[in-house]
ROBA-717201 format. One record per atom (N, C-alpha, C, O): residue number from 0; residue in one letter; atom name; x, y, z. Coordinates in steps of 0.05 Angstrom, whole numbers, plus 32768, in hexadecimal, padded with zeros to 4 digits. Layout:
PT torpa kolvo drenti    x    y    z
PT   NUM     a     CA    X    Y    Z
...
***
This chain:
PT torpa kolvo drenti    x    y    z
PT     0     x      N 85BC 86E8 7BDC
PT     0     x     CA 85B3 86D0 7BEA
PT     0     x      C 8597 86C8 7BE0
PT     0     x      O 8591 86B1 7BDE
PT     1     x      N 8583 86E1 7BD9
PT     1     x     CA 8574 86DC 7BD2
PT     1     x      C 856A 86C2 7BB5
PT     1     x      O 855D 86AD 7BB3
PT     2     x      N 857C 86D9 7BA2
PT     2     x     CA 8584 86D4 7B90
PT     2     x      C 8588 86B0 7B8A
PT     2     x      O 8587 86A8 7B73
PT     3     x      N 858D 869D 7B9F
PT     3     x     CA 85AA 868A 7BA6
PT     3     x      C 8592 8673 7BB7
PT     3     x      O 8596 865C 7BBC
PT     4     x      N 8573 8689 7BBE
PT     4     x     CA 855D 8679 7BC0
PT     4     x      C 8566 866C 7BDB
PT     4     x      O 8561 8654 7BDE
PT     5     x      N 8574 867A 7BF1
PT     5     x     CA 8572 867D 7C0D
PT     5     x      C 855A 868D 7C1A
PT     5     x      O 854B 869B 7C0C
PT     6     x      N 8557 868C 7C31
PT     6     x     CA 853F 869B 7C35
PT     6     x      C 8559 86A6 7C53
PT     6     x      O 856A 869D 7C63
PT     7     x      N 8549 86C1 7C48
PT     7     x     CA 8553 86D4 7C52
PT     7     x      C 8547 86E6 7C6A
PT     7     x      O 852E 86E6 7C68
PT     8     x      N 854F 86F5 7C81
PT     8     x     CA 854D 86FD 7C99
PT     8     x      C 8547 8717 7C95
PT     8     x      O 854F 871C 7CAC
PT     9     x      N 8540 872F 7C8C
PT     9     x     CA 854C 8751 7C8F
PT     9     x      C 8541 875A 7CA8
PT     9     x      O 8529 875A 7CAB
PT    10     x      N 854F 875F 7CB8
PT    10     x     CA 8543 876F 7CD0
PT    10     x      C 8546 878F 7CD4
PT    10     x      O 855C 8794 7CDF
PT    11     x      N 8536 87A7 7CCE
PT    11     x     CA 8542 87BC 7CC0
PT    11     x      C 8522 87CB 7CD0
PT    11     x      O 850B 87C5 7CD1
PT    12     x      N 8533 87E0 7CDA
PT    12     x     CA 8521 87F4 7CF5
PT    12     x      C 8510 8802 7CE8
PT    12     x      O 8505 8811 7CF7
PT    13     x      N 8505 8805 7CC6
PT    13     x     CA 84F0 8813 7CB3
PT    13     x      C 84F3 8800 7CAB
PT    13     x      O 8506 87F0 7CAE
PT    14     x      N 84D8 87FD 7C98
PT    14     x     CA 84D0 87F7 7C81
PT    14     x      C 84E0 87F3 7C6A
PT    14     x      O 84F1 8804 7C66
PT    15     x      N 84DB 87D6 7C54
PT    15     x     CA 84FA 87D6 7C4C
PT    15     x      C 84F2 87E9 7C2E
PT    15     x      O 84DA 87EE 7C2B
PT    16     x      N 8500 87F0 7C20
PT    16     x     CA 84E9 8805 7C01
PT    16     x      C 84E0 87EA 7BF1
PT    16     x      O 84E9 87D4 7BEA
PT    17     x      N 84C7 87FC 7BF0
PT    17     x     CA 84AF 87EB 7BD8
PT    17     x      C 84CB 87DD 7BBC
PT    17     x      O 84C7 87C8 7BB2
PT    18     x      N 84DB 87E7 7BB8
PT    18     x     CA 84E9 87E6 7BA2
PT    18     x      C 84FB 87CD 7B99
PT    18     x      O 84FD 87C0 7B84
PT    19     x      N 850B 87CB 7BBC
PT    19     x     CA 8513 87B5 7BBC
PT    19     x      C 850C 87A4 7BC3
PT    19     x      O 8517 8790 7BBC
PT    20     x      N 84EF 87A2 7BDA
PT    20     x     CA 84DA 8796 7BDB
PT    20     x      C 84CE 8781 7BC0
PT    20     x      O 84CA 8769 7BC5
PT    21     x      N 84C9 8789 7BAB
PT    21     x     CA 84C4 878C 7B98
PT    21     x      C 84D4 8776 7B81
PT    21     x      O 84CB 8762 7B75
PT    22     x      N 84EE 8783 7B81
PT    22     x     CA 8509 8774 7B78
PT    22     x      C 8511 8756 7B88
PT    22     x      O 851A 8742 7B7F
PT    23     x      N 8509 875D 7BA0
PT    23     x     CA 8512 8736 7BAE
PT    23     x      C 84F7 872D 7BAC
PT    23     x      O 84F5 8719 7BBB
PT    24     x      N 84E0 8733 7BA2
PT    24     x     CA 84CF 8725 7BA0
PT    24     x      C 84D0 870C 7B82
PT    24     x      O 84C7 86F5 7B83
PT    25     x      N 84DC 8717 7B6C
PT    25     x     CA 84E1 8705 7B5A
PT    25     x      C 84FE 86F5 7B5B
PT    25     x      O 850B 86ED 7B47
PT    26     x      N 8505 86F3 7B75
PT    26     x     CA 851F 86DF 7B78
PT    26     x      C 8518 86C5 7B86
PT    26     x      O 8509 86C3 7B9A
PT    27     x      N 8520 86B8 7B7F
PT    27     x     CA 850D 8699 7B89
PT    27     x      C 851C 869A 7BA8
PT    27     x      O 851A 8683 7BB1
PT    28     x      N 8525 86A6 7BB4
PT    28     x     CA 8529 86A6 7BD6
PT    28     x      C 8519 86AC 7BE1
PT    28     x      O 850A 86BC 7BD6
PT    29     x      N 8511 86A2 7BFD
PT    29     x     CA 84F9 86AF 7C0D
PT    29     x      C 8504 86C6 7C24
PT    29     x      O 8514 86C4 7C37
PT    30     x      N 84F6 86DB 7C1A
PT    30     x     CA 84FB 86F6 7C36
PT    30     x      C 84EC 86FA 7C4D
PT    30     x      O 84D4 86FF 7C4C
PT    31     x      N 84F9 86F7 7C64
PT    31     x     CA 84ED 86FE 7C7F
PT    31     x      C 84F1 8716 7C80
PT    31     x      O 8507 871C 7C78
PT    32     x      N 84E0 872C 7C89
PT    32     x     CA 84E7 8749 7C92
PT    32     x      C 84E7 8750 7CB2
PT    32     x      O 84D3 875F 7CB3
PT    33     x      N 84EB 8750 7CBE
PT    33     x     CA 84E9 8758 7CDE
PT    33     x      C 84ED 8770 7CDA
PT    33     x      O 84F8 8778 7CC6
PT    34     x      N 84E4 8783 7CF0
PT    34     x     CA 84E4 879A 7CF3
PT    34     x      C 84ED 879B 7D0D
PT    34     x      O 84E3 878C 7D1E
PT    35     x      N 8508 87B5 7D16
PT    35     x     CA 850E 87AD 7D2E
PT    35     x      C 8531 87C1 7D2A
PT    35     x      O 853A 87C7 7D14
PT    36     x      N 853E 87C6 7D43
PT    36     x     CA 8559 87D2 7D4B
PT    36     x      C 856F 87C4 7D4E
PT    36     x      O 856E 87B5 7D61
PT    37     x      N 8582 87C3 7D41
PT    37     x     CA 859A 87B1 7D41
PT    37     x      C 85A6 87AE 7D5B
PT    37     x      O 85B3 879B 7D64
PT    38     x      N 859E 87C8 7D69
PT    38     x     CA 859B 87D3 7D84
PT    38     x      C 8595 87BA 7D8D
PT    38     x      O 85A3 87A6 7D92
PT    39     x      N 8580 87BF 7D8F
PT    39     x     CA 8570 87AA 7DAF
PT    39     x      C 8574 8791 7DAB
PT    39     x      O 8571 8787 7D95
PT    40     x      N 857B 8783 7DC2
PT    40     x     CA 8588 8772 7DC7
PT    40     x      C 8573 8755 7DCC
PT    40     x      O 8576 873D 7DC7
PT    41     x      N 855A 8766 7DDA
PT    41     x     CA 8540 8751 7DD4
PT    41     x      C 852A 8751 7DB5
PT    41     x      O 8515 8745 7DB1
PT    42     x      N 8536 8761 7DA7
PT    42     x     CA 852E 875E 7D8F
PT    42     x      C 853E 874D 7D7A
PT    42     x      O 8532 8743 7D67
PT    43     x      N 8554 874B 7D7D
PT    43     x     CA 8569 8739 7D71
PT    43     x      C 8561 8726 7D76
PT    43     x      O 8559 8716 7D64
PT    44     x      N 8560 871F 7D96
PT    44     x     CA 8558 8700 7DA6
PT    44     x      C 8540 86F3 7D98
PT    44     x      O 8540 86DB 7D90
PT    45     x      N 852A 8703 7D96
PT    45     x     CA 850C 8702 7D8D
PT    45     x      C 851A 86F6 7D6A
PT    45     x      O 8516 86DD 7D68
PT    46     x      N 8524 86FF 7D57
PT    46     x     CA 8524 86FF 7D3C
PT    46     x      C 853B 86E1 7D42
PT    46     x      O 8534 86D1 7D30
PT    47     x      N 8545 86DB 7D4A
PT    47     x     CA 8558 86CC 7D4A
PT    47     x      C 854D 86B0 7D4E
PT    47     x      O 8552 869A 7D45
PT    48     x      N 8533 86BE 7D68
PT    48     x     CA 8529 869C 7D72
PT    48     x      C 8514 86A0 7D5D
PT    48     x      O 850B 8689 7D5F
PT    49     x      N 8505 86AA 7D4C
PT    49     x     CA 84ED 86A6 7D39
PT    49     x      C 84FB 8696 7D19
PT    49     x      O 84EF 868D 7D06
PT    50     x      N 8515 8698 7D1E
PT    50     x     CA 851E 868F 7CFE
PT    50     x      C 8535 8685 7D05
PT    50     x      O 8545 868E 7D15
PT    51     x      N 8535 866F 7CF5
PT    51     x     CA 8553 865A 7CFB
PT    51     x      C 8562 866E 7CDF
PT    51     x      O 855B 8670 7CC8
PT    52     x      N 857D 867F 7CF2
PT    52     x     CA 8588 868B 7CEA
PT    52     x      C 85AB 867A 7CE5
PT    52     x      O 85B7 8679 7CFA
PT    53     x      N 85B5 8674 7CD7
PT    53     x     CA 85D1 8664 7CD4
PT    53     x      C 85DC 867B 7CD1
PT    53     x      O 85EA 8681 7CE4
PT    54     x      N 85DC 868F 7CBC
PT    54     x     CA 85F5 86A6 7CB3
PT    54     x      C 85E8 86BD 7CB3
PT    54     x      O 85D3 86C3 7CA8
PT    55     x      N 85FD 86CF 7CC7
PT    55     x     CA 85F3 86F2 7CC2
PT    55     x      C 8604 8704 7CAE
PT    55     x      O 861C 8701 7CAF
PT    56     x      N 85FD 8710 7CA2
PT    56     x     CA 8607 872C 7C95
PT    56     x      C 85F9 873F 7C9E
PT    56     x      O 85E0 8743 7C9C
PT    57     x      N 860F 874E 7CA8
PT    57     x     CA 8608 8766 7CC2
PT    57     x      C 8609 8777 7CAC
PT    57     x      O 8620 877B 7CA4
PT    58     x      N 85F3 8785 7C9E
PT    58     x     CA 85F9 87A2 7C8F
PT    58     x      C 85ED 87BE 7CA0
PT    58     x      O 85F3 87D5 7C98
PT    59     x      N 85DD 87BB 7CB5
PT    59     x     CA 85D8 87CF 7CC3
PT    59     x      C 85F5 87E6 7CCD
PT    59     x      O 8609 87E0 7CDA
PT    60     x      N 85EC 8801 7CBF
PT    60     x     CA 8600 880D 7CC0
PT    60     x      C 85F8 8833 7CBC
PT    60     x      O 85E8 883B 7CAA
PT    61     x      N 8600 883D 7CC7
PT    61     x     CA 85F8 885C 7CBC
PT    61     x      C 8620 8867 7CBB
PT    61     x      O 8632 8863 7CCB
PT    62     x      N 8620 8872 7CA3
PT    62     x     CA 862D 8881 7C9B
PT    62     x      C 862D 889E 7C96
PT    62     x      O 861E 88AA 7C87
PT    63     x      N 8643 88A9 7CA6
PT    63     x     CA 8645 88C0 7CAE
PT    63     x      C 8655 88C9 7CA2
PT    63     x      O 866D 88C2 7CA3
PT    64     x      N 8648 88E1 7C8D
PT    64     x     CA 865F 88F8 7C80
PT    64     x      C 8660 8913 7C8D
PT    64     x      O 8653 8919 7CA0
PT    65     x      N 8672 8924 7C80
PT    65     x     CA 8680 8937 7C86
PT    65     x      C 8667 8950 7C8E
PT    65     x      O 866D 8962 7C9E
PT    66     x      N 864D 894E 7C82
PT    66     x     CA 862D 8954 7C86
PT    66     x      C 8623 8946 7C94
PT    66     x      O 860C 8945 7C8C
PT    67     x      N 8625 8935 7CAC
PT    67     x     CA 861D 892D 7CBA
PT    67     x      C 8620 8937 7CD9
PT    67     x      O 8634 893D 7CE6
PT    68     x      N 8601 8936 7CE2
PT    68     x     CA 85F5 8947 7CF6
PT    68     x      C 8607 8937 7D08
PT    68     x      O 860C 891F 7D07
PT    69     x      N 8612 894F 7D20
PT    69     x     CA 8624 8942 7D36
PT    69     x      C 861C 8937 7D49
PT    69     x      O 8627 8925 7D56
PT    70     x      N 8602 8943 7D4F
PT    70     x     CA 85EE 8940 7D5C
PT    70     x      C 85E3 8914 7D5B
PT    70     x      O 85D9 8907 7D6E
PT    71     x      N 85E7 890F 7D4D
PT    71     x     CA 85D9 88F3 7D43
PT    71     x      C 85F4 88E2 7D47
PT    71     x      O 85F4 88CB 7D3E
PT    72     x      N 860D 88EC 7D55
PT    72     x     CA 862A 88D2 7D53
PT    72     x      C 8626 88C0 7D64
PT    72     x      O 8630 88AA 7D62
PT    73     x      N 8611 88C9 7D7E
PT    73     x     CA 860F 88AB 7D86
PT    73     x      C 8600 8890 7D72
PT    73     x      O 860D 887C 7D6F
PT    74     x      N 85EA 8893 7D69
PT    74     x     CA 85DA 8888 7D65
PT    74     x      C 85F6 8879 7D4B
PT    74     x      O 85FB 8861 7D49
PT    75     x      N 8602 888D 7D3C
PT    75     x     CA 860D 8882 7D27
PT    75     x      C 8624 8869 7D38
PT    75     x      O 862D 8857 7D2A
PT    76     x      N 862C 886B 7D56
PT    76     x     CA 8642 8858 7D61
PT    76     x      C 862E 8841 7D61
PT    76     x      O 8632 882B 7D56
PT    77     x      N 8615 8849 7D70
PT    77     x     CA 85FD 8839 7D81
PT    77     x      C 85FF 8824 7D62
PT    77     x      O 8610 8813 7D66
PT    78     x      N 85F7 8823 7D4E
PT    78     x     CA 85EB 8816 7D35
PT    78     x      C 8607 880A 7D30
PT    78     x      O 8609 87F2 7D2F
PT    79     x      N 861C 881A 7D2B
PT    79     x     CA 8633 8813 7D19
PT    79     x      C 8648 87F4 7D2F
PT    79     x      O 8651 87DF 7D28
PT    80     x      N 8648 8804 7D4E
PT    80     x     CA 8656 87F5 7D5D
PT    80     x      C 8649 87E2 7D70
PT    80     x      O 864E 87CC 7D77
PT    81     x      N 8630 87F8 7D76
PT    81     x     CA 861D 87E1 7D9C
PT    81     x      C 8615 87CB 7D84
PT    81     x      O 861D 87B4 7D86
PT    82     x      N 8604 87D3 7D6C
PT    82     x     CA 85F5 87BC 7D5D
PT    82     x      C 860A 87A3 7D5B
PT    82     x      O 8604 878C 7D60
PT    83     x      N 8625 87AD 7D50
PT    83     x     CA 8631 8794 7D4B
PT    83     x      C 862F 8783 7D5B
PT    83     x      O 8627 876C 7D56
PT    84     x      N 8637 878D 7D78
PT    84     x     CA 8636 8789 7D92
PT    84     x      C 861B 8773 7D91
PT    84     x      O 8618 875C 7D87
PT    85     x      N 8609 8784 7D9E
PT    85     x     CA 85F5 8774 7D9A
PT    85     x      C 85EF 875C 7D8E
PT    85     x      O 85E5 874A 7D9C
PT    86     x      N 85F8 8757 7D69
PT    86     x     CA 85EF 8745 7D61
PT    86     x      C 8603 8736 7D70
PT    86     x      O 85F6 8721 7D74
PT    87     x      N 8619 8734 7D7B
PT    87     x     CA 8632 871E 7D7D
PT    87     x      C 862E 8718 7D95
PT    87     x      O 8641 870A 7D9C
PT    88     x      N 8618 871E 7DAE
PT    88     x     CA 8616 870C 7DC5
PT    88     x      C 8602 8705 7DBD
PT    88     x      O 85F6 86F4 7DC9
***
């Protein structure tokens, strides 16, 4: 999208890496970064009313392998299923 010289939304709970940071900076699109939980439902609200948003691509996601702590399966439903949730009311 960048690329295509849309200006673009990332809303992402860290810091995004210096790297790709870096890389969309020489694409003629403009990047918004918010910082914030796919989770929260007044943080969505907040990013939604600061930027005229027309199209989402939902990539917020944690993937869980066969090494993955059991301990952490909510958080992996919370991100993978409440977030969808979230963004769609």
């Amino acid at each position: 999208l960048l690329a295509e010289g849309e200006h673009v939304v990332a809303l992402s709970i860290g810091a995004l890496h210096a790297e790709a940071l870096h890389a969309f900076e020489s694409l003629p699109g403009k990047l918004s970064v918010e910082t914030g939980d796919i989770c929260d439902p007044v943080c969505l609200r907040r990013v939604f009313a600061d930027h005229p948003i027309a199209r989402v691509l939902h990539t917020a996601a944690i993937t869980a392998g066969p090494d993955a702590d059991p301990s952490r399966a909510t958080r992996v439903i919370d991100v993978n299923v409440a977030g969808t949730n979230a963004l769609l009311l």
